[in-house]
N, C-alpha and C positions, 0 to 999 in steps of 0.2 A: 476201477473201484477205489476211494477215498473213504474209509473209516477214520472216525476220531476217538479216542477213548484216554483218557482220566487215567487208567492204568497201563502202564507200562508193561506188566506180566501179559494182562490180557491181550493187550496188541501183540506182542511176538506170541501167544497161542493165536492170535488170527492168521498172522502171517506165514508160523510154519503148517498148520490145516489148510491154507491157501497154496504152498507151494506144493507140498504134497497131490490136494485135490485136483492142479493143474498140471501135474509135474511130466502130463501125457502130449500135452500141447506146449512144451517147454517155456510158461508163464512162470515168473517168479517175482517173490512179494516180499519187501523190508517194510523195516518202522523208520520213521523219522518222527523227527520232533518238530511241529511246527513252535517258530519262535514268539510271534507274538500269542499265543494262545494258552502255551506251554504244554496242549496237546498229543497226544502220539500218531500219527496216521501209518495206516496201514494203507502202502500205495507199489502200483507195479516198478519192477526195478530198473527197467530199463530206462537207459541217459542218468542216472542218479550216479555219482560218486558214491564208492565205497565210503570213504572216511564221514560223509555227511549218515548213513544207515546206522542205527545203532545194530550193533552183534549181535544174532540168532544163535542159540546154542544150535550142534548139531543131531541133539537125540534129547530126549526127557531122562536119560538113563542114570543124572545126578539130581533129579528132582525129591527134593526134600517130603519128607511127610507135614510139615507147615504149608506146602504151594497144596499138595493135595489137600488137606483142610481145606485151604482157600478156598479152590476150586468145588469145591461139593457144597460149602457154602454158600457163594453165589446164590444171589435170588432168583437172576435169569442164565444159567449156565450159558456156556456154548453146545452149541447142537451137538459134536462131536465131543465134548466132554460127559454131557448126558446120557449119549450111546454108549461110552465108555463105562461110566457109573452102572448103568443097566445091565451091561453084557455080567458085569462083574459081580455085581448083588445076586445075579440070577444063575448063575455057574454054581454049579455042586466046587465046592474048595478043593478038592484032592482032584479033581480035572484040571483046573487051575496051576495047582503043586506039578501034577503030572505033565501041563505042556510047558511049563517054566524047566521041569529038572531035565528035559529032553528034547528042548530049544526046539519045539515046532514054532515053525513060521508061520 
């Protein structure tokens, strides 16, 4: 799978909903930068050198309230940001508060 995308944020949210979604069939997916394009691709990681991948955080768990703006802005979300958007809008709040203060999984 080769994506190209304009944004940098966007690409590592492709790549870690990729690694995650494959993470059963042990596929794993960085970003690079194509040079002549100044593109970002999101591509399988295998044979790639570490130092050529740009870094993937390891969790959303420092994600700013400016990336969420972002992301809800978007005109065409990511499918799993949209699930996300939804699940969330549609939750009574103190369910929410409730599985947050008592770290259900």
């Amino acid at each position: 799978m080769l994506k190209e995308h304009a944004s940098l944020e966007r690409a590592i949210d492709i790549a870690i909903w990729m690694n995650f979604k494959y993470r059963k069939q042990q596929r794993s997916y960085v970003v690079v930068q194509d040079k002549k394009t100044k593109l970002y691709l999101v591509v399988p990681q295998m044979g790639r050198r570490k130092s050529l991948c740009i870094k993937q955080p390891k969790d959303y768990s420092l994600m700013s309230y400016e990336q969420i703006k972002s992301i809800r802005s978007e005109v065409q979300p990511l499918s799993h940001w949209e699930e996300i958007m939804g699940l969330f809008t549609s939750t009574h709040g103190e369910i929410l508060r409730f599985n947050i203060r008592y770290q259900i999984p």
